[in-house]
Phi, psi and omega in degrees: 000138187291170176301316179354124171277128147325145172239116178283341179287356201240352175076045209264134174207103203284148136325120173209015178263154180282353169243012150307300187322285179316328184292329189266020176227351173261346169265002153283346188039049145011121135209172179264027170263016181292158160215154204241129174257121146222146206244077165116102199267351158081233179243040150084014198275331139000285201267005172281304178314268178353311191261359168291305188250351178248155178286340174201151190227150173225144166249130189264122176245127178268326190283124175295350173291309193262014142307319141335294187301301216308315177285300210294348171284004193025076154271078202295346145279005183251138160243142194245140185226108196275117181156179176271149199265000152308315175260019185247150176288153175251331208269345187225029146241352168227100192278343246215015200274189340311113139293169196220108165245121168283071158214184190258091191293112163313143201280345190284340159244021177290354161280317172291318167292315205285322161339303182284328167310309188306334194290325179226044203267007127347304192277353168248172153284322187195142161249126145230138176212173188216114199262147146290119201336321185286323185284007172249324183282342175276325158327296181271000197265138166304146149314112153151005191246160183337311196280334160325116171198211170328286203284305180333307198254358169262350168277338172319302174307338189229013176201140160266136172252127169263148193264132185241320188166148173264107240255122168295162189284348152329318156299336204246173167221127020269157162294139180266142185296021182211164159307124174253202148201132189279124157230167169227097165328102198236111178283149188287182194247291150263136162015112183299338180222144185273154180225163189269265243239152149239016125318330197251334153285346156305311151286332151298318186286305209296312167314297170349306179249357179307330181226095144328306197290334166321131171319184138335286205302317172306308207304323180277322203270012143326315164261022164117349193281121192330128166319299172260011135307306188292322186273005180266355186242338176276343166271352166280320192285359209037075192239115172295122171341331209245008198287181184208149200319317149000296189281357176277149165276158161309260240281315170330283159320300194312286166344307188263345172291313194313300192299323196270345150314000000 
């Protein structure tokens, strides 16, 4: 393992076993007329596979040391694009789609990146990424359960997700205290449900779960949304006063943003 010291402000926990790799890399299904987005490429054992088998890889990196590394393979596919990828334009750096996203996520923004993945879910083709176990089981978790939330029901609408594996704290250095999991993201051609507005259904889901413990009904009108609207979209909707957010499907939430929109 190189000298690099890990930087925890950067979420940093490198990958390094190789048959991890190979899993993420058979379940993206490489050729070379692909082109790849990864997204915090560490110290590169990713992204040498990654420029081994796809036509072109572009990378978002904040740390400058392994920005550094990153220029010293002079690999005329790989383009590096520096900075946090929270903050970066995507919409005037990545000219070049459909991508294909590829990492190993810091775990520390990895709610956050898919936020930005939902944002642009235009420029890919496949997301394979590697979430921490909890943040993959909220990804994949049914309605009425513990795991159920926000991403559960806004990545649902634009992706089917699949489970590739689940990665022990062993693979990466430093080991991270938890468990990990590979999915793979297969985007829909359209929407799984029609939504009218999806800024404003998005916004129903998030008031929803904002106070879990809340009915539906408090959490939204909590969240500002008119009183005798919400309860006029929960009898149209046939919904019980009494349900809590949790328990709605993407076509429910669908359903009840349409109205109250």
């Amino acid at each position: 393992m190189s000298s690099h010291r890990p930087r925890k402000r950067f979420g940093q926990n490198f990958l390094r076993d190789r048959q991890v790799v190979e899993r993420i890399l058979s379940a993206a299904d490489l050729d070379a007329e692909d082109r790849v987005l990864e997204i915090g490429p560490g110290l590169g054992v990713l992204t040498d596979e990654l420029l081994s088998r796809a036509g072109q890889v572009e990378v978002m990196e904040i740390d400058r040391d392994l920005i550094e590394r990153l220029r010293q393979r002079q690999n005329t596919k790989l383009i590096i694009h520096e900075g946090d990828a929270l903050r970066l334009d995507w919409e005037r750096l990545l000219t070049r789609a459909p991508y294909k996203l590829v990492a190993n996520l810091p775990y520390n923004i990895s709610s956050q990146i898919l936020f930005q993945v939902l944002d642009h879910h235009a420029l890919f083709s496949r997301l394979v990424l590697m979430f921490q176990k909890e943040v993959g089981d909220r990804l994949c978790a049914d309605p009425g359960t513990g795991d159920y939330g926000i991403l559960s029901v806004l990545c649902r609408l634009w992706f089917d997700i699949e489970r590739i594996t689940r990665v022990k704290p062993g693979a990466f250095h430093p080991p991270p205290k938890v468990d990990s999991v590979v999915l793979a993201f297969t985007p829909l051609a359209s929407p799984r449900v029609d939504v009218s507005d999806e800024a404003f259904f998005r916004k129903i889901v998030k008031a929803a779960f904002a106070q879990r413990r809340k009915t539906l009904a408090n959490a939204l009108k909590s969240a500002g949304f008119e009183p005798d609207r919400v309860e006029e979209a929960l009898v149209h909707n046939q919904l019980d006063a009494r349900i809590r957010g949790e328990s709605l499907s993407l076509e429910q939430f669908a359903a009840l943003a349409n109205w109250l929109a």
